[in-house]
C-alpha positions in Angstrom: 89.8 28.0 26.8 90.7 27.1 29.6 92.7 29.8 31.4 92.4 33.8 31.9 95.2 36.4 31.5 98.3 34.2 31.4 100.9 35.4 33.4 103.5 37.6 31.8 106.8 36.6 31.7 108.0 40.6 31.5 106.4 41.4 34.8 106.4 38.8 36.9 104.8 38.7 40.3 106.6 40.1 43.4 104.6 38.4 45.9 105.3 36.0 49.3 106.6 32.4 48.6 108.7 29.9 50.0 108.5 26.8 52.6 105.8 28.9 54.2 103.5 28.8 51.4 101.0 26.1 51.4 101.4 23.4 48.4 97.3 24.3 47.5 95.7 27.1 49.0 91.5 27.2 49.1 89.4 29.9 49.1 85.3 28.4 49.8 81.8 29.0 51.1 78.3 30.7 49.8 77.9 32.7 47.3 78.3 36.0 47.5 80.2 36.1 50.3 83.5 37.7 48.5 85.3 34.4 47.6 86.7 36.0 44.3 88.4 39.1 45.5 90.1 37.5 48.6 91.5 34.9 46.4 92.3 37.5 44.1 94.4 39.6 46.5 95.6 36.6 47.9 97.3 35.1 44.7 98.6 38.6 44.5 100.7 38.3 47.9 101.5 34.7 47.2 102.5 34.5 43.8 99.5 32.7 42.6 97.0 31.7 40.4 93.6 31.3 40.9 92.1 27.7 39.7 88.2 27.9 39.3 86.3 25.7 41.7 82.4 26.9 40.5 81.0 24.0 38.6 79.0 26.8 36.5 82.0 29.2 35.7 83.3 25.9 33.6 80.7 26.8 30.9 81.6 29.3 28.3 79.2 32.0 27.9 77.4 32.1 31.6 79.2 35.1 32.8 77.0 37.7 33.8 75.2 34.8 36.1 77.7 33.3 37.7 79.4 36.2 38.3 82.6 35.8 36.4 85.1 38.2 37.2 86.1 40.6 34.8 89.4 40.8 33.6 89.9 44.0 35.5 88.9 42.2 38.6 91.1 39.7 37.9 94.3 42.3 38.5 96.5 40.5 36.1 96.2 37.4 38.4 96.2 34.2 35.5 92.3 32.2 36.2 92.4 28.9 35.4 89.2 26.6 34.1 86.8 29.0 33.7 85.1 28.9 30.0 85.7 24.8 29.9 82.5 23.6 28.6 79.5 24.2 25.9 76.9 24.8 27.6 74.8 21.5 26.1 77.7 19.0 27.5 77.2 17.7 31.2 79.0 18.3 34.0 80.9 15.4 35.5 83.1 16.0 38.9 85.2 12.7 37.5 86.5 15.3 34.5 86.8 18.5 37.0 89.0 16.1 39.0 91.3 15.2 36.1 91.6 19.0 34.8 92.2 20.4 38.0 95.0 18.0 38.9 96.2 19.0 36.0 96.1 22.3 36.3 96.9 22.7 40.0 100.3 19.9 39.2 101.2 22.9 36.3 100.9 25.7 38.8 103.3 23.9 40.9 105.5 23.3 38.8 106.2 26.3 37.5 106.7 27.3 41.5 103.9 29.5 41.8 100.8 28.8 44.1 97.2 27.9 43.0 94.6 29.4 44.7 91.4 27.2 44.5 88.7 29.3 44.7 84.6 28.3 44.7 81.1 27.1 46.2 80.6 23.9 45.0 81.7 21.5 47.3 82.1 18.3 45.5 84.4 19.8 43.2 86.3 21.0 46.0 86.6 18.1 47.2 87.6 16.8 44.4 90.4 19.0 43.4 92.5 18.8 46.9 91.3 15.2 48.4 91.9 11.8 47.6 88.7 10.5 46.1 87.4 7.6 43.2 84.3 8.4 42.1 81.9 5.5 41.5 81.8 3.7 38.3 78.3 4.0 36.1 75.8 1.1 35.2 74.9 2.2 31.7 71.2 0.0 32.1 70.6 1.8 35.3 71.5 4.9 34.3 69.1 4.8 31.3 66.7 3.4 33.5 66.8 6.5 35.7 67.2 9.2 33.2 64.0 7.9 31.8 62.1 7.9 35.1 63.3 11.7 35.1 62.1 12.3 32.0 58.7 11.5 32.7 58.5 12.1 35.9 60.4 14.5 36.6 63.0 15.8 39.1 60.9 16.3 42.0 59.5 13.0 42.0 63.2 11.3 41.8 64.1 13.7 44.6 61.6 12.3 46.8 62.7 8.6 46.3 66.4 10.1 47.3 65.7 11.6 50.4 63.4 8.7 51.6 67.3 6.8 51.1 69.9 9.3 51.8 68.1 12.6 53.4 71.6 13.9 53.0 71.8 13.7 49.5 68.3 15.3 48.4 69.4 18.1 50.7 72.9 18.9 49.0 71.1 18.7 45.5 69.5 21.2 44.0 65.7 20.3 43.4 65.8 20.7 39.9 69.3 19.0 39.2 67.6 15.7 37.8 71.0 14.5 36.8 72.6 14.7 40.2 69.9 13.0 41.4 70.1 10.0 38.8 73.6 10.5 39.4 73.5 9.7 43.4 70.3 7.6 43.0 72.2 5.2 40.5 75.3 4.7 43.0 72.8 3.9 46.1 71.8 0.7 43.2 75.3 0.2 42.3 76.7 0.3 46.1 74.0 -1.1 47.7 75.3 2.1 49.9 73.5 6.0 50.7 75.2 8.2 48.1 76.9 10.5 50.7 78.5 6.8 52.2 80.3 6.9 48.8 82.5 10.3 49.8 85.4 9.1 51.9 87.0 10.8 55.0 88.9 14.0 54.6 92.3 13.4 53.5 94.3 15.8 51.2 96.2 14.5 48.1 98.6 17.0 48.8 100.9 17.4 51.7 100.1 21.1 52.5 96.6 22.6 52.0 94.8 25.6 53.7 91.4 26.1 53.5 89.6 29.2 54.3 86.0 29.8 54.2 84.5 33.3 54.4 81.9 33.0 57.2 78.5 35.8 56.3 75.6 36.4 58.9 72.5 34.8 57.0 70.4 37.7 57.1 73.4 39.8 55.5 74.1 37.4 53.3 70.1 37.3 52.0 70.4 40.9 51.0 74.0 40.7 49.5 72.3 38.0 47.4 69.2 40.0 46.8 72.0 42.9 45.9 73.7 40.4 43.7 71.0 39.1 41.4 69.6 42.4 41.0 73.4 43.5 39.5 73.3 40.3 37.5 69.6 42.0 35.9 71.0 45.2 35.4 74.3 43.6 33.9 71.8 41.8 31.0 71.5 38.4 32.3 68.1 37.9 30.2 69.8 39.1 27.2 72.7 36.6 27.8 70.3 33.6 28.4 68.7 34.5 25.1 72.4 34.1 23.4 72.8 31.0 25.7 69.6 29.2 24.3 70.2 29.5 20.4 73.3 27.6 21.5 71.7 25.0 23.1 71.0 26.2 26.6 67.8 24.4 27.1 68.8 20.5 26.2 71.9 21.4 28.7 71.2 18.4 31.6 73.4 20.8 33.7 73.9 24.6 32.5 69.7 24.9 31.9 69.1 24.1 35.2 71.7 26.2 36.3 70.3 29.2 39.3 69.1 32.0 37.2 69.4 30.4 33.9 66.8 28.1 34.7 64.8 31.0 35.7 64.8 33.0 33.3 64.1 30.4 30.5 61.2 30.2 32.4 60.3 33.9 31.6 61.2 33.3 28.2 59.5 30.7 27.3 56.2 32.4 28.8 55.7 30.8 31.9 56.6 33.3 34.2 57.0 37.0 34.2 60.6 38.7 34.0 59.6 39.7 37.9 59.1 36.1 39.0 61.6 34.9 37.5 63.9 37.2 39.1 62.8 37.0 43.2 62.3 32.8 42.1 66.3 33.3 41.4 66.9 35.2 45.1 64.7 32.7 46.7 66.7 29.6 44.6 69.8 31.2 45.6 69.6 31.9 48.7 68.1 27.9 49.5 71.7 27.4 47.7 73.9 28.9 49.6 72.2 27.1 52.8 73.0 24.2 51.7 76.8 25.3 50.7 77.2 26.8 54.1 76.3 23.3 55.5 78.4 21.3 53.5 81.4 23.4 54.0 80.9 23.5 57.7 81.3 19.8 58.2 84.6 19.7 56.5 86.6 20.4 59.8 89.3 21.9 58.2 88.1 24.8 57.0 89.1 27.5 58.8 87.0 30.5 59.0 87.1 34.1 58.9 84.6 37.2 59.2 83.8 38.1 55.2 84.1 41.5 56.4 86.6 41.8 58.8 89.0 44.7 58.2 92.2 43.1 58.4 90.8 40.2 56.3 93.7 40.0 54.1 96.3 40.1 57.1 94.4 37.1 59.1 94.0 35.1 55.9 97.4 34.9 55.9 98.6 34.5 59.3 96.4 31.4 58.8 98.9 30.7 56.0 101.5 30.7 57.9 
């Protein structure tokens, strides 16, 4: 599945469109800094529909700790790409960038506006700008992904950041297969991984971004707040589902924040208590490093998450 609460065609939406309405509107920054309900209300004004832009919320079954949205939060508003994947395939940006074209060329069509909404940045980037991902050497990736296996993640990461600093700091230390991923184009390229991302240029002719901007220490305890709703909302319970179906061998949704964790706890090596402040401290590293990446994107324009009139600046940015 790859869409939420389709629109219905008996009550369609009332809201803003026109030559005013931008061709893609986004909706970015950390976590938990209220990325879902703006783009929420703002599809509502717009006559839109949200496309998912969190490379987790593309697996089925990681709700509670990725914080879907409910289908009450969603307000009727249609959610595209969410629920994409098992969670034992492995993410690839190339595929989010196919789907989302997809998807975001359907919205369009239909004269309704998509509203990409998420943290991770890559796939941002890969949904509104012109990019062609670098092609794959099947020897070297083998090569790699067997260094990884026996040496682990850390050890790969090290090797990274002695070539591209910038890299190993937008990967998360455990992703192993990011970090074959950008360590196997530096080989192929000759080139630092981040090299490989070209200059900021929209495949469409109108975008706005908008990135919800969060004081750090505020946005420490709103993730402290967060993961300790995820808890109470049975996040071990739904890693226990997630790992008869394969969880564990998944390359990308095991190593996933709070998954990771909490198979951890499961499998004896932590308590259910470290597990849980590991997953604050995990996240909260994260959103650091989303906060930086979405920060040298100049065209991201940012607003106060908790400004009262949020709704009202977001769209006099609009237009």
């Amino acid at each position: 599945m790859t869409s939420r609460n389709a629109p219905d065609p008996a009550h369609p939406a009332t809201g803003r469109s026109g030559p005013d309405v931008p061709g893609v509107l986004a909706v970015v920054g950390a976590t938990a800094a209220g990325k879902s309900d703006l783009a929420v209300e703002l599809a509502l004004r717009l006559d839109g529909e949200a496309v998912n832009a969190d490379s987790m919320q593309l697996y089925r079954g990681m709700d509670v700790g990725t914080a879907k949205l409910t289908p009450a939060e969603m307000r009727g508003v249609p959610h595209h790409l969410l629920d994409v994947w098992d969670v034992t395939e492995t993410a690839s940006v190339a595929e989010y960038q196919r789907l989302s074209a997809a998807v975001i060329a359907d919205i369009r069509g239909r004269g309704r506006t998509p509203v990409l909404v998420g943290g991770s940045g890559l796939y941002v980037r890969a949904a509104l700008d012109h990019m062609d991902f670098p092609g794959t050497d099947p020897d070297v990736r083998a090569r790699l992904e067997e260094e990884l296996a026996h040496a682990g993640p850390a050890a790969l990461r090290g090797r990274l950041r002695a070539v591209d600093p910038a890299a190993a700091d937008a990967i998360l230390p455990g992703n192993g297969r990011r970090i074959v991923r950008a360590l196997e184009v530096i080989e192929i390229t000759g080139r630092p991984f981040t090299a490989t991302l070209p200059e900021h240029r929209y495949r469409y002719g109108s975008v706005v971004q908008i990135g919800l901007s969060v004081p750090r220490p505020e946005l420490d305890e709103r993730i402290a707040v967060r993961v300790a709703r995820m808890w109470a909302a049975g996040l071990v319970d739904e890693v226990r589902e997630l790992e008869r179906a394969g969880l564990r061998d998944g390359l990308t949704a095991g190593r996933a924040l709070g998954y990771a964790q909490v198979l951890r706890f499961l499998s004896g090596e932590w308590t259910e208590e470290q597990a849980r402040e590991e997953t604050i401290r995990a996240t909260r590293r994260f959103a650091r490093r989303q906060e930086s990446w979405f920060r040298r994107d100049p065209r991201v324009q940012w607003l106060p998450h908790d400004a009262p009139d949020l709704v009202g600046r977001a769209l006099a940015l609009i237009g």
